[in-house]
Every structure is written in C-alpha cells, then in structure tokens.
N, CA, C and O of each residue as an XYZ file, in Angstrom:
308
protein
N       0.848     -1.182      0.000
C       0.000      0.000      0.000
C       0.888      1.238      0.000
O       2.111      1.101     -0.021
N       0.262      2.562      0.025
C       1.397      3.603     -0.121
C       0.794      4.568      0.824
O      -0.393      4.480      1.138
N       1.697      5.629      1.357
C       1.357      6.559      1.850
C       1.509      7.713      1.077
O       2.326      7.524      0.176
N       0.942      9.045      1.090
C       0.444     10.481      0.738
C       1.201     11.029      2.215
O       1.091     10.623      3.372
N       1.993     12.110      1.620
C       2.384     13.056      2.651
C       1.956     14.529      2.260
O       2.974     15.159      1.970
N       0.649     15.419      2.131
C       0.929     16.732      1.862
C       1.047     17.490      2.983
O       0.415     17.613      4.033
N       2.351     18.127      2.326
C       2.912     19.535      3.644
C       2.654     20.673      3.159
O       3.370     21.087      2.248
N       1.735     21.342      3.572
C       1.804     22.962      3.343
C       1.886     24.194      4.316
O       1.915     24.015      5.534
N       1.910     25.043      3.938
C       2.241     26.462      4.751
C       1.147     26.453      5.510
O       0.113     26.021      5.001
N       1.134     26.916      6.857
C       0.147     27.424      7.761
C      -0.087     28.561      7.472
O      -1.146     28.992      7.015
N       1.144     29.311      7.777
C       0.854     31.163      7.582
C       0.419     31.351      6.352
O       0.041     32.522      6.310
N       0.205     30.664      4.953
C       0.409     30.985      4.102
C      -1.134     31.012      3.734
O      -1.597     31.516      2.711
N      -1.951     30.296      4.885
C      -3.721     29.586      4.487
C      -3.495     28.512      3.220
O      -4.113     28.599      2.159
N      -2.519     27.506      3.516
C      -2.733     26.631      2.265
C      -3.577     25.078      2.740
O      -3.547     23.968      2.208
N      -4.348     25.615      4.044
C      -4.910     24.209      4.306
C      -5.926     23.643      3.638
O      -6.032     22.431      3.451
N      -7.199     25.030      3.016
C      -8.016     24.845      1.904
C      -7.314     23.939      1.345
O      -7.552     22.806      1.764
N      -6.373     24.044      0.387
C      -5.637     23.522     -0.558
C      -5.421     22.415     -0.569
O      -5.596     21.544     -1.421
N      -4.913     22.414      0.669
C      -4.282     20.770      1.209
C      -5.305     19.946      1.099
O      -5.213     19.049      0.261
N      -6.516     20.056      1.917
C      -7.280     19.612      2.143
C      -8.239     19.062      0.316
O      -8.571     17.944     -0.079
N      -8.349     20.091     -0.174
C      -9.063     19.842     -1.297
C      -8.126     18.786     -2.030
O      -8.645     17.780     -2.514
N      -6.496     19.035     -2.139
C      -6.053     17.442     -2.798
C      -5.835     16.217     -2.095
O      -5.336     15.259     -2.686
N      -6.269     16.133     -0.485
C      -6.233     15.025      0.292
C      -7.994     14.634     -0.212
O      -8.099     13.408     -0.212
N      -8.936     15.108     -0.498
C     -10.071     14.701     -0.490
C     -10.186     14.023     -1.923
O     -10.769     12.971     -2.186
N      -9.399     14.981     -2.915
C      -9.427     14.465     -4.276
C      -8.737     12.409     -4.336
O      -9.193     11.405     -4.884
N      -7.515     12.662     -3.474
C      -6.876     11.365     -3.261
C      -8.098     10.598     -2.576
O      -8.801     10.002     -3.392
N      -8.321     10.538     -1.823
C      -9.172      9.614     -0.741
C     -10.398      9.639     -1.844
O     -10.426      8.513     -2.342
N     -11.394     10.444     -2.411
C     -12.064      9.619     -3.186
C     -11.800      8.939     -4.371
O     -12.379      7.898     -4.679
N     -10.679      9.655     -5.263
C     -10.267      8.256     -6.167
C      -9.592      7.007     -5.808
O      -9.699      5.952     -6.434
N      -8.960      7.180     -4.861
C      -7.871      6.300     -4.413
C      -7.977      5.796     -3.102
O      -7.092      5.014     -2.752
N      -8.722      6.030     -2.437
C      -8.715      5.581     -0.904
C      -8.790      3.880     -0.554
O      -8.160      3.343      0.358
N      -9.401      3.421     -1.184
C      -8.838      1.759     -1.200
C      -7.698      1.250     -1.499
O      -7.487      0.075     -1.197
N      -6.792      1.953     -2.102
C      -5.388      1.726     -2.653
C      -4.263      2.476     -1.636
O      -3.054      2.256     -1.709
N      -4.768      3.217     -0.865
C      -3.591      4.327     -0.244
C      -4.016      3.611      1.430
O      -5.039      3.203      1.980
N      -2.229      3.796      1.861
C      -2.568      3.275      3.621
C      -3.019      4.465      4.370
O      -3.690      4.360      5.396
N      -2.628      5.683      3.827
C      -2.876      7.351      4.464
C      -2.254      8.401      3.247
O      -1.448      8.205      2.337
N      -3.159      9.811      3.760
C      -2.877     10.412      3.251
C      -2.839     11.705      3.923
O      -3.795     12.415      3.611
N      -1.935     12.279      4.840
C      -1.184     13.279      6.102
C      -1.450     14.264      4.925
O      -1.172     14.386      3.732
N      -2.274     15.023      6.099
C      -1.339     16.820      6.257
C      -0.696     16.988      6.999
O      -1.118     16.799      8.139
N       0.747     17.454      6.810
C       2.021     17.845      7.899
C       1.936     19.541      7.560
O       1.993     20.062      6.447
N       1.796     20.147      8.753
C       1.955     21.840      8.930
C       3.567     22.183      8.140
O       4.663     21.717      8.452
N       3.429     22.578      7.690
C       4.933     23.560      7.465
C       4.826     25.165      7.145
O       3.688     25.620      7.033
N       5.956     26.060      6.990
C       5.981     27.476      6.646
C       6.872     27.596      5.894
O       7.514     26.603      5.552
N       7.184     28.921      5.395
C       7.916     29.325      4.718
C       7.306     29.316      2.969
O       8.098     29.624      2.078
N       6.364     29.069      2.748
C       5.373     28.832      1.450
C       5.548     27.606      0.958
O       5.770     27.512     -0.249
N       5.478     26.199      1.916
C       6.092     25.043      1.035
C       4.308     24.418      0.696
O       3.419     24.778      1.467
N       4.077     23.772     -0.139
C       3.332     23.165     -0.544
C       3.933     22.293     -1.339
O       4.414     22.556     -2.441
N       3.915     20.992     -0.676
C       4.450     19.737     -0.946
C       4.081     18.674     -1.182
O       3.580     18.307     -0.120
N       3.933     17.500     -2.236
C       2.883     15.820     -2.487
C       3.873     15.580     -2.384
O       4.769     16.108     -3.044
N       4.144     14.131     -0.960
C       5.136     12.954     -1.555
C       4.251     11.941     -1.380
O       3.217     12.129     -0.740
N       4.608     10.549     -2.020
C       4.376      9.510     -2.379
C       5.499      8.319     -1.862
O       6.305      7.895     -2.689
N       5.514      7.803     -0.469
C       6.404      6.882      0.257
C       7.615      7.502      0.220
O       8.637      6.848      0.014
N       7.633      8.625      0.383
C       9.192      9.681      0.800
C       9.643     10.528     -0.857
O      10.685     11.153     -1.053
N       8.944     10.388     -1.485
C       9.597     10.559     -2.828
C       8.382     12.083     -3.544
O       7.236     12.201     -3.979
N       9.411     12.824     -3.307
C       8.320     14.133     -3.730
C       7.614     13.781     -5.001
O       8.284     13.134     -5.806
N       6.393     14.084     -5.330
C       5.992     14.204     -6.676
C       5.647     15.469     -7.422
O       5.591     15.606     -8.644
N       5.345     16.694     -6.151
C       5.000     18.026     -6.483
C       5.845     18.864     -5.330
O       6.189     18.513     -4.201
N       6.030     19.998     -5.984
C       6.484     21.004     -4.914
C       6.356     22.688     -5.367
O       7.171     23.137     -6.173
N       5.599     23.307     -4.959
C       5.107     24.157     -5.292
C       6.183     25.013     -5.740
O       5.934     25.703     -6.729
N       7.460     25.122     -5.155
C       8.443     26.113     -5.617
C       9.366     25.127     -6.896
O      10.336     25.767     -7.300
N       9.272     24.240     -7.321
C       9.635     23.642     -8.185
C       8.802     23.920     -9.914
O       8.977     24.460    -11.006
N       7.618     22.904     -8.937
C       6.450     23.239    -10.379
C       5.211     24.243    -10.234
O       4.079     23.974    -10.636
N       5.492     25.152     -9.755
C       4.663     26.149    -10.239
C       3.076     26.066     -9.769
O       2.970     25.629     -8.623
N       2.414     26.238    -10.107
C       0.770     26.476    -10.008
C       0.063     24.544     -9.879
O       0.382     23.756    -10.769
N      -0.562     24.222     -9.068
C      -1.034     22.883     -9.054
C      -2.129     22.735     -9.407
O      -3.066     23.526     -9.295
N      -2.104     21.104    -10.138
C      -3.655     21.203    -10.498
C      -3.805     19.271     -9.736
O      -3.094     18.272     -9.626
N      -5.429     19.794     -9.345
C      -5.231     18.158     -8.190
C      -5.458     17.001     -9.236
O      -4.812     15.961     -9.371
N      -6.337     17.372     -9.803
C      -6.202     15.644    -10.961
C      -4.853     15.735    -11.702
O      -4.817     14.820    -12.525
N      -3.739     16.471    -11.733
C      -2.294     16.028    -12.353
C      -2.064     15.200    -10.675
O      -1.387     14.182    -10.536
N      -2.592     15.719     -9.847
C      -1.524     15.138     -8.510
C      -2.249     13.238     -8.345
O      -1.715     12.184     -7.999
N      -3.335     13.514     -8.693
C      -4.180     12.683     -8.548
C      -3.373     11.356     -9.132
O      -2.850     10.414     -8.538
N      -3.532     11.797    -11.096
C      -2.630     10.924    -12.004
C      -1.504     10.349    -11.447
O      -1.230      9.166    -11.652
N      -0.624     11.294    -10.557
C       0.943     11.280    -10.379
C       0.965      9.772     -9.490
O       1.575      8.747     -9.793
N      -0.067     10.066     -8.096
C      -0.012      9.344     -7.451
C      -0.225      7.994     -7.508
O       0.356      7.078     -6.926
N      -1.467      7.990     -8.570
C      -2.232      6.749     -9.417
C      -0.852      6.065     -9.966
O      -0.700      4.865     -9.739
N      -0.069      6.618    -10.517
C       1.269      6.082    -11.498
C       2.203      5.354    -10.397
O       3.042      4.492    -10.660
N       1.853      5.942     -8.921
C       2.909      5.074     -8.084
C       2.154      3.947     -7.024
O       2.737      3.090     -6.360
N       0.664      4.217     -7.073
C      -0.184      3.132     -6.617
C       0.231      1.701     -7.285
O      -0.396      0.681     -6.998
C-alpha cells in the first residue's frame, strides 16, 4: 500500500488547498492508499510525496492542479 504526505504552509492559508487534494486522493484512491497526512509547514512550502519521494512542490512546479496530482499518485499506486 502507499502513503500520501501533503505539507503545506500554515501562515500561508494553504490548508483549503491541502485539504481539497487530500479529499481528491481519498475519493479516487482511498482503497489503494494506507494514508494520506497533512504535515503543517511554513515558509510557502506546498508539498505531495508519495512513500518519501516528492511528486509536487510548489516552488519547483509552479501552479497545481489536483487531478495532475491525482494521475501522479495513481502512477505510483
């Protein structure tokens, strides 16, 4: 099974966010995934890993969209 780690900014209000691609995961995928964490962080990080292995990072790739994160994760299910 796999785990979902999203970390995002507190100060930044990215829990909407978080939250909307932890919900997107859990209804496509929630029979396939062991968890899927929100971990608090700052500094503007908005982060998807997939069993330790980033798949998104907001200062990397830019603007997110949750069905690419969705796909990403599906590819390592």
């Amino acid at each position: 099974m796999t785990d979902v780690e999203i970390e995002y900014c507190v100060p930044c209000g990215f829990l909407e966010r978080a939250e909307d691609v932890q919900h997107a995961l859990l209804t496509s995928l929630g029979e396939d995934l062991d968890s899927v964490a929100l971990v608090t962080g700052e500094k503007g990080v908005f982060r998807v890993s997939v069993d330790g292995e980033t798949i998104y990072d907001k200062d990397e790739n830019g603007d997110y969209d949750t069905d690419a994160l969705v796909d990403a994760v599906r590819e390592r299910v």
